[in-house]
N, C-alpha and C positions, 0 to 999 in steps of 0.2 A: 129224720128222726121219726119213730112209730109211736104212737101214742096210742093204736089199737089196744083196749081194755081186757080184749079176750087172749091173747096174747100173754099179755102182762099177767093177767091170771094165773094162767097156765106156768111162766116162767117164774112169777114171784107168791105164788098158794102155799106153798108146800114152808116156805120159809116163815109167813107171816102167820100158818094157822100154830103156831105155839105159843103166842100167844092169847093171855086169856081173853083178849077183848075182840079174838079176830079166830074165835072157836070154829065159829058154823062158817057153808062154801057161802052163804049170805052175805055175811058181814065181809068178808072179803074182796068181794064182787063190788060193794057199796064203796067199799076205802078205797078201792082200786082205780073204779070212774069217778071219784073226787078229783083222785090224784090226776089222773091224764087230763079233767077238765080244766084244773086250774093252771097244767102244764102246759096245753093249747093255750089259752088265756092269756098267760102269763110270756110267751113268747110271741104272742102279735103284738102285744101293747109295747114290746121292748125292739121289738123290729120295725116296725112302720114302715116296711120296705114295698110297700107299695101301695097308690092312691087309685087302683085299678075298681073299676066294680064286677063282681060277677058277672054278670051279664055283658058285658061291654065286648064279648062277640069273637065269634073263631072257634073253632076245637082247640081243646085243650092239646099239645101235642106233649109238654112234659111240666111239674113242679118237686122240685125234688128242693132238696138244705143240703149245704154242702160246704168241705171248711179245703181250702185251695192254698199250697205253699210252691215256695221256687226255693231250691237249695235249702237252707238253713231260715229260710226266710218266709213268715205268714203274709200271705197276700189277699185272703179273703176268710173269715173265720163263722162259721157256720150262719152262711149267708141263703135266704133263696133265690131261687130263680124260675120263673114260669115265663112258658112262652107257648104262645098262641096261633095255630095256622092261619098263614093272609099278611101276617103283622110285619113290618119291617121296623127293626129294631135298632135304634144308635146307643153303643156299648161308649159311655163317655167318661173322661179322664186323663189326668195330669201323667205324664211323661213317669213310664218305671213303676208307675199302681199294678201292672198285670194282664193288662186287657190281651196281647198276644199270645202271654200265656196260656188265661182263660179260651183265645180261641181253638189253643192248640189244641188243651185239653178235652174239649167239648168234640174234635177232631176226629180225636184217634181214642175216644170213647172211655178217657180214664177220670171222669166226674163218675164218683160215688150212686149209683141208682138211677145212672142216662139209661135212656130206654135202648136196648140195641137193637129195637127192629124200623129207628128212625134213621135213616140214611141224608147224611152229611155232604157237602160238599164245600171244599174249603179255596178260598182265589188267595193265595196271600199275596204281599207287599212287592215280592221281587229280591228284596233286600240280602240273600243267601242263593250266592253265586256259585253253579256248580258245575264244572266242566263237563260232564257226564252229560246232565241233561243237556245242554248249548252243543252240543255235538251233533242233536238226531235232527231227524227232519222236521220241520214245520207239522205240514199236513200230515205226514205220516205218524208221527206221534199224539196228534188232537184225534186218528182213526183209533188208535191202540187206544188209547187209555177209556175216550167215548165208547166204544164198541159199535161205533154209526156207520151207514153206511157213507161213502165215500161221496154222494151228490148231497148227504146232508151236511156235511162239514162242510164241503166246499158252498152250502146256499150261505151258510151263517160267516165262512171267513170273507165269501164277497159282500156280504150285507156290509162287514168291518172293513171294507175297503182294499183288502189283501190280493194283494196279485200274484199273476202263477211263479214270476220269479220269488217272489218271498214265501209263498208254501213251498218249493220244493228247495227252497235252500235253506241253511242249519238255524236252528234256533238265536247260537250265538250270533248271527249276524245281523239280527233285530235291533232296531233302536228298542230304549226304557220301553218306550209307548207302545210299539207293536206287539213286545215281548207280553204287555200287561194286556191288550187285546184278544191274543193266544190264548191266556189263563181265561177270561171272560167269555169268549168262543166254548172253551170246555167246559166251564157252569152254566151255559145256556143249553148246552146238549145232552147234558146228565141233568135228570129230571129227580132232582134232590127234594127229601122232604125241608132241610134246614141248608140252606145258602148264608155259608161263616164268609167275609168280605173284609181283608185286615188293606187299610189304604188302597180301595181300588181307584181312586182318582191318579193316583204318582201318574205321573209322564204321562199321561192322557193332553189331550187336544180339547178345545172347547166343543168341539160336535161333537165327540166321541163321550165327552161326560153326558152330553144332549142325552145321544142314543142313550147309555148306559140308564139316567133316569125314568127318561118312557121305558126301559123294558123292567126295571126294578118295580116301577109303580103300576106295571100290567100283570103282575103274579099274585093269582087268587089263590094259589093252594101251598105255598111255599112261603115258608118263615126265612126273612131274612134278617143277620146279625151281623152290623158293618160298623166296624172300627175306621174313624178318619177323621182327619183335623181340619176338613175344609167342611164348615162351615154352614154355607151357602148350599152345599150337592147336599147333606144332612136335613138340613131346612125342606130340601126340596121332596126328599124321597124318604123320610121313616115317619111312622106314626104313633112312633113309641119313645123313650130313653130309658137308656138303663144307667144310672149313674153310680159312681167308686165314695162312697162318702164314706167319712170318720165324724163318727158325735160321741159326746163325753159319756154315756149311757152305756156305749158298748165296748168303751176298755180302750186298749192300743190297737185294734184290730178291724179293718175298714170293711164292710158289707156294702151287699148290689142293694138300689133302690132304684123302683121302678115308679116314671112317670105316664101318664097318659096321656098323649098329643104331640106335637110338634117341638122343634128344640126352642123356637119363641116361648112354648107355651111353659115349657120348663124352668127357663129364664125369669116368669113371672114368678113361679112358685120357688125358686131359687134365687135372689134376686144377686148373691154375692158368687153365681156362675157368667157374670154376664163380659167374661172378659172371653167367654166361648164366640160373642159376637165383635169383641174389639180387637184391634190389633196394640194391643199397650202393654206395660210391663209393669207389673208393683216390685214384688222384692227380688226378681233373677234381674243379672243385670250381666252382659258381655263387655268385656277389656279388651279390646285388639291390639298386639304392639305397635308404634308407630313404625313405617317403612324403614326409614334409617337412608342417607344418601344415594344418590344416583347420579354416578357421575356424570358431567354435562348437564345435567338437570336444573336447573336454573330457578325454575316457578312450574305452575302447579299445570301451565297450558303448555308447557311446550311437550314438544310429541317425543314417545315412546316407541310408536308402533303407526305406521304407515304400509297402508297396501294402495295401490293402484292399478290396475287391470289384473288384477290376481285371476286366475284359472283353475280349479281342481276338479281329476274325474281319474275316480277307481281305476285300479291297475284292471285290464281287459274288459273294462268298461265302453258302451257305445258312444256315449255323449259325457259332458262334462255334469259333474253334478252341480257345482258351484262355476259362474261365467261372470266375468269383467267387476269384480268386487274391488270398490273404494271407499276405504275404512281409515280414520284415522282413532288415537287412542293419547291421552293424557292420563296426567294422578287427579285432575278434576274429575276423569270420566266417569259416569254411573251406569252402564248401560246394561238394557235386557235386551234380549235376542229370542225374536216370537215367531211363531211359523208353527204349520201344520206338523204333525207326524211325521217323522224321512223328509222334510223339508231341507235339508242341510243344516242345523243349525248345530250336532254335537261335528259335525265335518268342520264347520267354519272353524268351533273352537278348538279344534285338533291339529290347525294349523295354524295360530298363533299360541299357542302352548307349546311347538316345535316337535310334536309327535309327527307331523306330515309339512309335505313340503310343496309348494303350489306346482302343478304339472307344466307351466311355461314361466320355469324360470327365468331367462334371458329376454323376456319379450315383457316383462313385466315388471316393477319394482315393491319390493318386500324388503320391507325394514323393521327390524325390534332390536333394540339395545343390546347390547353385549351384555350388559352386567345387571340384565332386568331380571328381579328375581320371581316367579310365577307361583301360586299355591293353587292347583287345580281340584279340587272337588268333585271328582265325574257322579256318573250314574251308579258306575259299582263300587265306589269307595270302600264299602263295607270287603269286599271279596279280598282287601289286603288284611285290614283287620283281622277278617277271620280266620287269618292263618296263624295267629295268634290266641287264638280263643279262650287258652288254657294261662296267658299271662297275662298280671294287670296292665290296665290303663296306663301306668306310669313304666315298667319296664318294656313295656309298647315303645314307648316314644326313644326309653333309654337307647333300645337293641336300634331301633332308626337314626339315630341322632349322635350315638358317643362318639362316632369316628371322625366329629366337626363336619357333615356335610351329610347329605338326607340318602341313607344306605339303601332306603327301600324305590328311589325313582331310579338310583345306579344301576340296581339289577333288574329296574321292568325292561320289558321289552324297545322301549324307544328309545334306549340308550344301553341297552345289553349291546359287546364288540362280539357281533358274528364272525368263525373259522375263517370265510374269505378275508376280514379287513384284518385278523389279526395274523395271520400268512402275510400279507399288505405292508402290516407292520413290522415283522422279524427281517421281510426282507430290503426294507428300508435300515433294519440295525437300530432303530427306535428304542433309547430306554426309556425315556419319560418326557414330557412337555413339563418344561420347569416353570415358565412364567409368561405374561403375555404385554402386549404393548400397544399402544394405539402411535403409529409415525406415520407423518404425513396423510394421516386419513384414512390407514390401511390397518388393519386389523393383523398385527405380528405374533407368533407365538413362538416361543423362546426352545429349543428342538435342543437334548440331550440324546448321542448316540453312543453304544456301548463302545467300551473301551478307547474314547476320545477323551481328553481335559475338559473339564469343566471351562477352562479358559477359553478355549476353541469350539461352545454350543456358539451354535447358527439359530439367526430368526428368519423364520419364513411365512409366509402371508397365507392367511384362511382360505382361501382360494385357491391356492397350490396346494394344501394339503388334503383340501375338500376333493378336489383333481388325483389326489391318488389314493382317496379312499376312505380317509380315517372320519368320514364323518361321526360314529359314533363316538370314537375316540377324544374327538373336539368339544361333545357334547358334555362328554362328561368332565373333562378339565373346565369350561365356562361353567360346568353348575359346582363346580369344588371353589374355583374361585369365588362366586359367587355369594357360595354359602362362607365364604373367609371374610368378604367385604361384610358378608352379614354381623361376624362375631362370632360363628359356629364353633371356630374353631379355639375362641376362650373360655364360649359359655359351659359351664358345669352340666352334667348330667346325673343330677344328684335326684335321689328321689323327693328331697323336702325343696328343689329347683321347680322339677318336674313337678308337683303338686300346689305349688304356688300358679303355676299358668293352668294347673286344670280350673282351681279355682275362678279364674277369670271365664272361663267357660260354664260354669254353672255345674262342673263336675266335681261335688264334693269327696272329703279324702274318704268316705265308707264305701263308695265306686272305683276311687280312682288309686286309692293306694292299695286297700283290701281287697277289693272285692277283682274278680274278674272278668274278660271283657266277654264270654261266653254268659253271664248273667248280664247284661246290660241291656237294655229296651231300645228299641230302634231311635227314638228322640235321643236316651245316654249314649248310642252309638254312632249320631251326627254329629253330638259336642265334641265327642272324639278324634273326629276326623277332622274337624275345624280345629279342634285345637293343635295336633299333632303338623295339619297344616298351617297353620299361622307361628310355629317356630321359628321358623326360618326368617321370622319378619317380612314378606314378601312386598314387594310393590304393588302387583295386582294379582287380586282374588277373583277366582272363576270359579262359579257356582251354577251346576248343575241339576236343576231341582233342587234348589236349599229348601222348600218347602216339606219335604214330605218326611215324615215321621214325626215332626216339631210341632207341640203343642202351644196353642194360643199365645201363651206369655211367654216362651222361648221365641217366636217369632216377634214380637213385638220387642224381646232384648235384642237380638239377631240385628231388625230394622233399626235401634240404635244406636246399636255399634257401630254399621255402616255408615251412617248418617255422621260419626262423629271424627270415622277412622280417617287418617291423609294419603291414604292408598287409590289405589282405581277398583273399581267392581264392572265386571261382566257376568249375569248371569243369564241361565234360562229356564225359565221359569212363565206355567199357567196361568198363576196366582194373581190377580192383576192388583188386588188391595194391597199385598205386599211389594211386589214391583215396584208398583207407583210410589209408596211410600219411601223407595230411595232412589230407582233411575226417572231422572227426566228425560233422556236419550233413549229412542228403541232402534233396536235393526232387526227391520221387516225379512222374512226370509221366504219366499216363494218363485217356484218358475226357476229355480239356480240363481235367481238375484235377488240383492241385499238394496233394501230401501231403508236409508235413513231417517227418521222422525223427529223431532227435538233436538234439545241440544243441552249438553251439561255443565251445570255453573260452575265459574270458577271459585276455586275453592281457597281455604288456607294454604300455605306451604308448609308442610311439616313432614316430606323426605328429607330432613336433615341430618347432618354427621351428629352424633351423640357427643354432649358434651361428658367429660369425663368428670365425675365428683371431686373433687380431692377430699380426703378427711383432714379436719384440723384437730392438729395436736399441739399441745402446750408444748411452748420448749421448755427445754433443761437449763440448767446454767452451762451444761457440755456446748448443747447446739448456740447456744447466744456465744461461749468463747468460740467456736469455729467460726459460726459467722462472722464475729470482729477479726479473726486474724487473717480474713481475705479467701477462706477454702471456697466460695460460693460465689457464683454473680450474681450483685442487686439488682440486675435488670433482665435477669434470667425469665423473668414470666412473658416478657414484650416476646417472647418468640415462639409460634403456633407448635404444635404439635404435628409431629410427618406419619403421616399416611399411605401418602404417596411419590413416588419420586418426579425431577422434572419431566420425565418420554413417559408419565401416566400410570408405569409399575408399583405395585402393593408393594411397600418395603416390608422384608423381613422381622421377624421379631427378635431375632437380632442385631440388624441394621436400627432398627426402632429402640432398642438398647443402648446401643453407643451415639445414636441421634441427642438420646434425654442425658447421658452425660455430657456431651460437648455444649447441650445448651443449659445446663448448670454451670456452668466452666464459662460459659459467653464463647465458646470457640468456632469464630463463624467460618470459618474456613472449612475445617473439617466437618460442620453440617452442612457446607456444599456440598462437598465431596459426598457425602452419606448418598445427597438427593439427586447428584449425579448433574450437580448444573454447570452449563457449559460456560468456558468465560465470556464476561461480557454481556450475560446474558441473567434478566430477572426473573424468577420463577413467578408464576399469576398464584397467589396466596399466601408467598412467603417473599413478600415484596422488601422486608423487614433486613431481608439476608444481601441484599446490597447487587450487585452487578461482579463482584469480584474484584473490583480493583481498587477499592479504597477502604476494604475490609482486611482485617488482618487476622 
């Protein structure tokens, strides 16, 4: 806003001198710097955006007012901002206020009156995954875009630990951490007036934050502006804040205020900020659904998942990356998984997720459940999302989820049927794997081949079929089953369903019904992901960096979901205040090997089968004369509900049908028969249903 007088003169003389009181260019001149002093005046005392003093040191590098929206949406309404050369700035606020926006904007130079002969440079998040760029080369791309010569990139990527195999190979094949390295390498070498920083901690290592702070805190001529919810790196490296406030003075519309000092020191002059240094939660709060059964699962210690001398090492790889790994896993487990950068730790979890498979199979034993259901969380989560950018949150979940089983892991890659296996499969005559079985300890699946009877499908053993190929083929019939023991395939895909579980995530319906997931801030784009994954009710949750995006009191609801849910957690993660606060257990990752630390208490049992509601109804005098004339058995309720049959098979919802009339009817014969039990023979659960021979 200009409040220059001469100016104003010029633009408003000609209208004001008709007046008789405003004759002469005198009186003009006079009413004119009334008006602009009062207008100064009158907007410091209503702004107070900042406790800065003059003097308090640096060149000015910009001050401009400026009013900032996203879509249809005000996010900042004629706010200032001034920023200082030397100063490192913490841009701070609640998840979905703007802050990424604001960096963007500041960016690519669309704030109102930026100077344009201040040169930018901007490290973001990582969070917008794009095959293009993951395609080029390392070193080769930090030369282009730098304009350095090629011994200076290579002084700054060795300083960051990089080796010549990871410069000259593609971007995409970086871990989170390295990738986020790469970015930092190229704002070290571009000699920027203003260094914009949205989460440069994500996926970093603890010496890599190290370095990153000494070299943040050695720049005298360069203004930095870093957006990030840790805390501690904040504390350690800006000398400023910039905070997202709303006060009743200035409407419904939030402006920047600017502190001087440390985020302690803000804290003091803020005292109802101070959940920026806790990990607690006031009014978000997270709903995880519980697990729901697992078969054979008994209590909360018995094991899931066992590895013993496991081995993995990249295909044309020299040595193993991961060597002699012994790992066990319960629904007690809480475990974090720590280790340096390329330690092995997103490999570990790529192989109990069932994306990779240990390189000495046979020499080794590897065990995870048949019917364990996994919600993974990786590093790029977002990069599915964002194939959707244009739909909401809630048809997100619908387009994944309507066909009872999760549409979008069937067509990733670790379970795509490549040309060879499905050749594999035509020439086996294969139409479909109807059902599965567990006999004698053997893992059976129920084989339909075309133009045969139904009468005459054969069972054949995972091992035989893994032996002719169909590995992917298998994967995806265990995750449909899977998602059927879930309930996938009764639950609704309603939009007011789907919005009910955004709810439990902290994703209100002006996000999650209306709004789209191209508007969403990287904190509303984690609830997303957690919630979309936790549909499926999963047994165990792996979380990959849950930290990053998530502000203060979203991690602190996060930690108490965990803490309350009857699932297992493995995650990995820097964070050590939120770690600790739900794993007791760590596994160490260095050198290829997995050290064990702790240990994780045992917990409630609450993978259990869902009880079904019944609703109660009044009867009629119709239902009381039925009942007396004998149509109903009075001891119809003494008999469980069927599930499963006696060889371990999901019965049909059909079968499941004529199960609940025979046992309305008391007909225990014919719920043998349903459940396939042999004579003589008592089924363990429906102990009720007699041996066959004295049941009629």
């Amino acid at each position: 806003q200009n409040f220059n007088s001469n100016e104003w003169v010029t633009n408003l003389g000609p209208y004001l001198s008709v007046l008789p009181s405003q004759s002469t260019p005198e009186a003009i001149e006079d009413t004119i710097d009334k008006f602009c002093s009062a207008a100064v005046t009158a907007l410091a005392q209503n702004d107070d955006s900042s406790d800065e003093e003059d003097e308090f040191g640096g060149e000015e590098l910009m001050n401009l007012r400026f009013s900032l929206a996203y879509g249809g949406k005000i996010l900042l309404h004629q706010t200032k901002l001034r920023l200082r050369r030397g100063h490192r700035y913490a841009l701070v606020g609640q998840n979905g206020v703007g802050k990424t926006t604001l960096m963007n904007a500041i960016n690519n130079g669309k704030l109102e009156g930026w100077p344009t002969e201040l040169r930018t440079e901007y490290v973001d998040s990582g969070s917008n995954v794009d095959p293009v760029h993951e395609a080029k080369i390392a070193f080769n791309h930090l030369r282009d875009v730098t304009s350095k010569t090629e011994e200076e990139c290579r002084r700054v990527l060795t300083q960051l630990k990089f080796t010549d195999v990871m410069m000259g190979g593609t971007i995409g094949e970086l871990s989170g951490g390295w990738q986020m390295k790469l970015r930092l390498a190229q704002a070290v070498l571009i000699d920027a007036d203003i260094l914009l920083m949205d989460e440069p901690t994500n996926h970093l290592d603890h010496k890599t934050v190290g370095w990153l702070e000494d070299y943040l805190k050695g720049l005298q001529h360069t203004t930095v502006l870093i957006v990030s919810h840790d805390t501690p790196f904040l504390e350690n490296v800006c000398s400023d804040v910039i905070h997202y406030e709303h006060r009743p003075q200035w409407g419904p519309h939030r402006k920047l205020v600017h502190y001087a000092g440390k985020m302690s020191a803000f804290v003091k002059k803020q005292p109802q900020a101070k959940h920026y240094f806790e990990l607690a939660t006031t009014d978000l709060k997270f709903v995880f659904p519980e697990p729901g059964r697992l078969e054979g699962i008994r209590t909360s210690t018995q094991r899931f998942l066992e590895m013993e001398g496991v081995n993995y090492r990249y295909p044309g790889a020299a040595k193993d990356t991961l060597t002699d790994i012994h790992l066990k896993m319960t629904l007690s487990s809480r475990v974090c998984l720590i280790g340096a950068n390329g330690a092995g730790k997103t490999t570990l979890v790529k192989i109990i997720v069932g994306d990779t498979q240990p390189s000495n199979p046979t020499d080794c034993r590897f065990f995870i459940h048949h019917n364990l259901r996994i919600a993974y969380v990786s590093q790029h989560a977002f990069y599915h999302v964002e194939q959707h950018i244009e739909d909401s949150p809630c048809a997100y979940i619908q387009w994944r989820f309507k066909d009872g089983y999760d549409k979008e892991k069937i067509e990733s890659e670790a379970y795509r049927i490549e040309p060879e296996e499905q050749k594999a499969i035509d020439d086996y005559n294969l139409e479909a794997i109807w059902s599965r079985r567990m006999k004698g300890g053997v893992l059976e699946y129920e084989i339909k081949k075309k133009n045969v009877r139904e009468k005459d499908n054969i069972y054949v053993s995972k091992d035989e079929l893994l032996a002719m190929g169909f590995k992917h083929l298998l994967r995806q019939t265990d995750e449909k089953i899977a998602s059927k023991e879930a309930g996938l395939d009764l639950r609704t895909c309603t939009t007011t369903e789907i919005q009910k579980h955004l709810d439990d995530f902290g994703l209100v319906q002006e996000y999650g019904t209306y709004g789209k997931i191209r508007g969403l801030s990287g904190g509303q784009k984690v609830k997303l992901v957690l919630a979309a994954a936790m549909w499926n009710c999963p047994h165990l949750l792996v979380l990959d960096e849950p930290t990053n995006f998530l502000d203060r009191e979203a991690l602190g609801a996060l930690s108490a979901a965990l803490n309350s849910w009857g699932g297992a957690v493995l995650m990995i993660s820097h964070n050590k205040e939120f770690y600790s606060s739900v794993c007791g257990e760590e596994w160490i990752t260095a050198d290829g090997k997995v050290t064990v630390k702790g240990d994780s208490d045992e917990r409630e049992m609450k993978a259990v089968a869902k009880k079904k509601k019944k609703a109660v109804k009044e009867e009629t005098l119709d239902t009381k004369a039925e009942k007396a004339g004998g149509n109903t058995n009075a001891d119809g309720d003494k008999y469980k509900d069927a599930t499963t049959n006696f060889w371990g098979q999901t019965v049909s919802k059909k079968e499941a049908r004529q199960y609940d009339k025979a046992k309305k009817k008391g007909d225990v014969k014919l719920m043998r028969k349903i459940l396939q039990i042999p004579m003589n023979k008592v089924m363990p659960g429906q102990e009720e249903l007699g041996d066959g021979k004295d049941k009629k």
